[in-house]
N, C-alpha and C positions, 0 to 999 in steps of 0.2 A: 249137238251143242247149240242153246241158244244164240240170238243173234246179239241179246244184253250182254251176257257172258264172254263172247267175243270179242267184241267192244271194249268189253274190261279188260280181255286179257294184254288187247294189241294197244291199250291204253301205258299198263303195264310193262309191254315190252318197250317202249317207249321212254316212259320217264324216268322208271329206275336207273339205268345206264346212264343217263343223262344228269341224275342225282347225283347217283357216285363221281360221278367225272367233275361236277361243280364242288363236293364235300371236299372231293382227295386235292383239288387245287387251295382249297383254302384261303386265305388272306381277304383282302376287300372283293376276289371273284364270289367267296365263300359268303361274304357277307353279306353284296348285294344282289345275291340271291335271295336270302331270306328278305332280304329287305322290298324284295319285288313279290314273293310269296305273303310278307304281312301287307303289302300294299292292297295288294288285290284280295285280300280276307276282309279288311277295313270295307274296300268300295263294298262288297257284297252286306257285311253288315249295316253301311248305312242304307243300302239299296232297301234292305229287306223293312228296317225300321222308317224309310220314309212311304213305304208301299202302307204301312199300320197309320200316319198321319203323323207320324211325328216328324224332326227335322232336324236331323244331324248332319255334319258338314261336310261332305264327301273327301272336298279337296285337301281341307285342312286335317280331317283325319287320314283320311292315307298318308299324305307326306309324314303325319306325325311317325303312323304306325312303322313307316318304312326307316325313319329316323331310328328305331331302338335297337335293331343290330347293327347300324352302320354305329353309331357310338359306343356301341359295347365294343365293338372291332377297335374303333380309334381308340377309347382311354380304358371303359372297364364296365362290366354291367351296374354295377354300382352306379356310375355317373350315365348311366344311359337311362336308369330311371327316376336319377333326378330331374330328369327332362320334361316329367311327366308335369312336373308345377308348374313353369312356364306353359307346357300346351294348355293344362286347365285354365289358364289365368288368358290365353287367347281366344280359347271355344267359351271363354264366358262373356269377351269382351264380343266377341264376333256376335254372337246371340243376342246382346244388349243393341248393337245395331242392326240387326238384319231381323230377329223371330218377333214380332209384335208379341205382346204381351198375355193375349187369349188362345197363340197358340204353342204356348211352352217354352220360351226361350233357355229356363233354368234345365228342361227335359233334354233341351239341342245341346245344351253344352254339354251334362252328364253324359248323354249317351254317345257322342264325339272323345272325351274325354279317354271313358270307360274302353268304347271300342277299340281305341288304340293303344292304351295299356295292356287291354288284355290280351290283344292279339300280336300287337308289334313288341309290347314288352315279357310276354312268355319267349316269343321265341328266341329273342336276345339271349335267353339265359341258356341256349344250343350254344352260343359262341364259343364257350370256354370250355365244352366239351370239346371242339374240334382243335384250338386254339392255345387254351394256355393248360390244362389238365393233364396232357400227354404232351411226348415228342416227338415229331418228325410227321410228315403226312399220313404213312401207314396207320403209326399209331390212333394219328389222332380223326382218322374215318375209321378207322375201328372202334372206336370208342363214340363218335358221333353215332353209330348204326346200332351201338348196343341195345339204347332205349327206343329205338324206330323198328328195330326188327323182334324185340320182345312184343314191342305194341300191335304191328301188324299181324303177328304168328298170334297171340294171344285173342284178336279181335275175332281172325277165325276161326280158333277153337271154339270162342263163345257163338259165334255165328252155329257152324256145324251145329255142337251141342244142343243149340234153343231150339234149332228145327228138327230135329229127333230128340228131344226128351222135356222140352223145354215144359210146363206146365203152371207154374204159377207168374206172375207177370213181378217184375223187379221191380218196377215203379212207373203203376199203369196212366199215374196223372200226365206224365211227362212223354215214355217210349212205352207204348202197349208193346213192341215187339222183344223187349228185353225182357230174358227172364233169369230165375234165379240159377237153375242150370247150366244157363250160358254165361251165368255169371262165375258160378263156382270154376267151370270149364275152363273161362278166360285166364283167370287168376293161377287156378297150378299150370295151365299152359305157360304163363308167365313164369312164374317160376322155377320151370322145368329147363327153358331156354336161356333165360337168364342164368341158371347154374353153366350149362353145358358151351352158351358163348364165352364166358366170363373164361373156362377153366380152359378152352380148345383156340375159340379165336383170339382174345386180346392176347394172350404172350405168344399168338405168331410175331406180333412186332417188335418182341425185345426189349420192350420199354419198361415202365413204373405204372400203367394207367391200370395194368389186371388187379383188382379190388380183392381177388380169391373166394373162396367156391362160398364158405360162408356167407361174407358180406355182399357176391353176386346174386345169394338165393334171397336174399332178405331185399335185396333191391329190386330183383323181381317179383317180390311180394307185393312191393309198393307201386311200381312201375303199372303191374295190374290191375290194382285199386284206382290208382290215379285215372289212366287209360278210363275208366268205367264213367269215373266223375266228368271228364273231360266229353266224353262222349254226351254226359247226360246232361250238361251245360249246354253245350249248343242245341238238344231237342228243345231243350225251354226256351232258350229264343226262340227257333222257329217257332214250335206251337202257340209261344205268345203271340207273334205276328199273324198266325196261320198259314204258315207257307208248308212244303214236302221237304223243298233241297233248298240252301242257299244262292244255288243258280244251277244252270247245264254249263259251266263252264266247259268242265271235264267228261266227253262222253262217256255214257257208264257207269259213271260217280256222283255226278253233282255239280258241286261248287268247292273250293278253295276250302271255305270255313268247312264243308263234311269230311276233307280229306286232314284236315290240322286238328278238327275237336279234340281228340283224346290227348296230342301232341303238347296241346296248349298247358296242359296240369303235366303230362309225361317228364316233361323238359327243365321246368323249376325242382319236380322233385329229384329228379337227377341230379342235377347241381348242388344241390343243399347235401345232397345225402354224400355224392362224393367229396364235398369242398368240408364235409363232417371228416370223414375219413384222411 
């Protein structure tokens, strides 16, 4: 066994347990979790984006970013992303006094803005998986795991799959390492798991949240699709910047933002698709 590998695994034994135990408590523990997970996705995005010359607000985007599952907890995602106008209207004002005019100040605000929308107001919309969708704790970490343990199971089927079959590149401008085998792999991975959680784990809790075997398989159709997008969103930042990882936070992994990418699209389409249902 490598010593990367190990790393990852003892990374692994680690935070999962630590997940779960944060997910199954729930309430504002539940929520300033996430809220400490988009915090520290934000600094690494502006990290990465002031490393390229530009100048996004560290401070004022984390706190932003952190702000959209605490207020999806208090009133409702809805009203946690009307949040989102006020921050613009302070990342613009902040910019007008701080970025001189030659080096981007309209770029500082945008991408302050943007990074906290995108990172603190995806994952808001996990709230109401754990929260208001199901009932009772079981349920509603069973149901927050649906779409995290499709994404993770599916990421390495595509994984496996590319590196024994993979051959033509999914989209070489962005990830030369993705290919279309590991993409097809991903996706009925997705959902293959997504049927067999949906029909085995959700009604161990007795609840209402099990969606049933059909609308399970059609939700890890999308859950896989998304996962891919989400994935291939964060390559484009970084190779726009030029960087590998968005940090070492996590030994073995990276940073924050390579451990959320897929998550960040995973999590809205869950929402939509069950709050459809």
């Amino acid at each position: 066994m490598s010593d990367n590998l190990r790393t990852r695994l003892l990374v692994a034994a680690l935070g999962i347990p630590l997940t779960v135990v944060v997910v199954y408590a729930g309430g504002w523990f539940f929520a300033a979790g996430l809220a400490v997970l988009a915090g520290v996705g934000m600094d690494e995005f502006v990290r990465i984006y002031r490393g390229d010359g530009s100048h996004p607000f560290r401070v004022l985007g984390a706190l932003g970013a952190a702000l959209f599952p605490l207020l999806a907890h208090a009133v409702s995602p809805e009203a946690a992303w009307l949040a989102g106008a006020p921050l613009l209207i302070l990342a613009t004002g902040a910019a007008a006094a701080r970025v001189p005019p030659r080096e981007g100040p309209m770029t500082a605000a945008a991408l302050t803005g943007f990074g906290a929308l995108y990172i603190g107001g995806m994952l808001a919309l996990s709230v109401p998986l754990r929260e208001t969708l199901a009932s009772g704790r079981l349920e509603g970490t069973l149901l927050f795991f649906f779409p995290v343990t499709v994404t993770w199971l599916s990421d390495t089927a595509a994984y496996l799959a590319g590196k024994r079959w993979g051959r033509r590149q999914l989209a070489p401008l962005v990830s030369p390492n993705k290919t279309w085998a590991g993409a097809v792999a991903g996706v009925t991975a997705a959902v293959a798991v997504a049927g067999l959680y949906g029909e085995l784990l959700l009604p161990v809790a007795g609840g209402s949240a099990a969606p049933g075997l059909g609308p399970s398989l059609l939700l890890g159709l999308l859950v896989g699709g998304a996962g891919i997008g989400g994935d291939l969103s964060v390559s484009i930042l970084k190779r726009e910047c030029g960087v590998k990882d968005s940090s070492q936070l996590i030994p073995g992994h990276g940073g924050m933002l390579d451990r959320l990418d897929a998550l960040l699209w995973v999590f809205p389409v869950t929402f939509f698709f069950l709050n459809l249902l």
